[in-house]
Structures are given as C-alpha cells and as structure tokens.
C-alpha positions as CSV (number, residue, x, y, z in Angstrom):
1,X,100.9,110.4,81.0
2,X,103.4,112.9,82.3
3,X,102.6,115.3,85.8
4,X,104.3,117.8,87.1
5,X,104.9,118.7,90.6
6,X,102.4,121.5,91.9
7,X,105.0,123.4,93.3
8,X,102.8,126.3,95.1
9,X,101.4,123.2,97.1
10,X,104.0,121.0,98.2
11,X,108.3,120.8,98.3
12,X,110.3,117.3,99.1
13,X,113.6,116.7,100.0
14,X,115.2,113.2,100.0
15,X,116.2,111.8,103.3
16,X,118.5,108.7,102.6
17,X,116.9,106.5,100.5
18,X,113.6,108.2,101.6
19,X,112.1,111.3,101.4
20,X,109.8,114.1,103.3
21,X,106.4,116.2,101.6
22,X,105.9,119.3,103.0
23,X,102.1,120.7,102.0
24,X,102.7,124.2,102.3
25,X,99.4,125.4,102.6
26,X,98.4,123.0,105.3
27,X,102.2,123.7,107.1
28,X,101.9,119.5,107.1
29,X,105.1,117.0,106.6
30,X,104.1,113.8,104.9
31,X,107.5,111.1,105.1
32,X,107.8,109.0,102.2
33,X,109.1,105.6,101.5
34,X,112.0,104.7,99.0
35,X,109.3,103.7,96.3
36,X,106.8,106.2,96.9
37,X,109.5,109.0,97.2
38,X,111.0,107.3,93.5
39,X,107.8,107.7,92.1
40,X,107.4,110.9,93.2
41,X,111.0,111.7,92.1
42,X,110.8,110.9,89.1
43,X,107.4,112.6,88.4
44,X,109.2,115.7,89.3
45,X,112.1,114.7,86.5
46,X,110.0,114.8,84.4
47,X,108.8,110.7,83.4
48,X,105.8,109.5,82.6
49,X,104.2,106.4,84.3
50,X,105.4,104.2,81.3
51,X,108.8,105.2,82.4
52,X,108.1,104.9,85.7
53,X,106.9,101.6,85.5
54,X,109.6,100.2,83.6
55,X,112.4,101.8,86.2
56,X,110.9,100.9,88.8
57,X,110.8,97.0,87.4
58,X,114.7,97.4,86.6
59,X,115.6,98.6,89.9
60,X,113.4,96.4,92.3
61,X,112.8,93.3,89.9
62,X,109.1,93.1,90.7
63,X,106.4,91.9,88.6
64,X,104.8,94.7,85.7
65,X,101.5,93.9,87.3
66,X,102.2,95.1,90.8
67,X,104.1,97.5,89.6
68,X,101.9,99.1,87.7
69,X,99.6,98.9,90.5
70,X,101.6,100.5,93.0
71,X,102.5,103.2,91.0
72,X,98.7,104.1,89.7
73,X,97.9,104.1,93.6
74,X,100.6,106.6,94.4
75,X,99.7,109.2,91.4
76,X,96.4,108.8,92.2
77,X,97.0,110.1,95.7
78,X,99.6,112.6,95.1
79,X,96.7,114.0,91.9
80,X,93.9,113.5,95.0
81,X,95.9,115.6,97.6
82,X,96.9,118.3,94.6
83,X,101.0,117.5,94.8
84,X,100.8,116.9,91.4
85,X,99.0,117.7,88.3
C-alpha cells in the first residue's frame, strides 16, 4: 500500500543518518532513528511497504520477517499520529 505524507500536520528534515518530525499543530519535534526516519523517507518518495520492505532488507541484511515487522509498527504509528495517510 502506498501513503503519503500529511503535509498540513508534520515536516522532517534529515539529520545525519537520522532525522527530526515536527507536528505543526502540536509545535512538537519528534527525533527519528536511521530506520524509522528511512521508512519515513521513503514513504514520502513515494514507495509502498513492498518496496520498503525489500530496501530496507538490501540495505541492513535483516531477516523479511522482522522487517516486515518493524516497518508495519512504524506506519502504523505515523497513520495513528496523522503524519501519514
């Protein structure tokens, strides 16, 4: 499934390898990690979790099973606090 980014809620920037949130309507700054701020990356590029997935696998060599996981945890949360859609 694709998202896009909700972009009258939240902006990011990277920082490094990692990246900041900013929930505008709450004036809040949420730091992200390298993979949550990849996910959340490439959400905004456009990718669907399939494609997430499978980048994600290719760059950090980790098992499709935790990946998966890991990335359904993080969608869900960004769809929960309305960064996504």
């Amino acid at each position: 499934m694709k998202y896009i980014i909700n972009t009258k809620k939240v902006i990011f920037t990277q920082l490094g390898e990692e990246g900041v949130l900013m929930d505008v309507e709450k004036n809040e700054y949420q730091s992200m990690n390298e993979t949550y701020f990849r996910i959340f990356q490439m959400v905004s590029e456009g990718e669907d979790s399939e494609d997430i997935i499978h980048a994600l696998r290719e760059e950090y060599q980790v098992e499709e099973q935790v990946c998966r996981a890991e990335v359904e945890r993080v969608i869900q949360e960004l769809l929960k606090k309305e960064y996504i859609r």
